[in-house]
Phi, psi and omega in degrees: 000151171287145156270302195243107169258149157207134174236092190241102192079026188293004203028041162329298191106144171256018169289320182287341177280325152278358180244354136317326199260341192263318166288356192282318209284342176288138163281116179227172179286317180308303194283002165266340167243060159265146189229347176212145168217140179227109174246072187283167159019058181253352189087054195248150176214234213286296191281002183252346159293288184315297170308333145301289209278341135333320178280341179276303181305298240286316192086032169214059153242042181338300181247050149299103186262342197236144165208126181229120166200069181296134183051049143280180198253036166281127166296170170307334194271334197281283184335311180290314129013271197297321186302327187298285216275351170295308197273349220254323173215071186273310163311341191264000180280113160319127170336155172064329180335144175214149172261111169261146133097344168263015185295157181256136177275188186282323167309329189274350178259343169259351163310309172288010174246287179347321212260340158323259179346299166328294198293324150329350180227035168244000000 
């Protein structure tokens, strides 16, 4: 079984990138003992977010410690998507697990507040 995939500067793109991430979120022998996926610098943007954080709830990469996917087209919002399903099955997570490449910057934390507000006034 796999343990570590990485595709890194591949130019999935982020349908090939949701439809990567979406097979993975199926319960396999693979995808259950995967422990690192690095989809570094791929283009993944809106639908390859939605297909992370569907694949972390879903619970069936149990044992994913590493998910790195640092220099992508993610929005503030694609970015907040994912850290939720990350933090949402954090207790079912090997000690130590690390999330790369979704930190929010400070411009991206007031985008992300600006886009609260919005929907708050409608």
């Amino acid at each position: 079984s796999i343990q570590k995939l990485q595709l890194v500067n591949c130019e999935l793109g982020d349908e090939a990138g949701a439809e990567l991430l979406e097979a993975l979120a199926r319960r396999s022998e693979a995808s259950s003992a995967l422990r690192v996926l690095r989809l570094d610098h791929n283009g993944l943007g809106a639908m390859a977010a939605g297909a992370a954080a569907a694949a972390l709830r879903a619970g069936t990469l149990p044992a994913l410690k590493e998910l790195w996917l640092h220099d992508n087209a993610f929005s503030p919002s694609d970015k907040a998507l994912v850290r939720a399903g990350w933090e949402e099955t954090e207790g079912s997570r090997p000690a130590n697990a690390y999330l790369g490449g979704l930190e929010a910057k400070e411009e991206e934390k007031e985008e992300e507040h600006e886009e609260e507000e919005e929907e708050r006034s409608k």
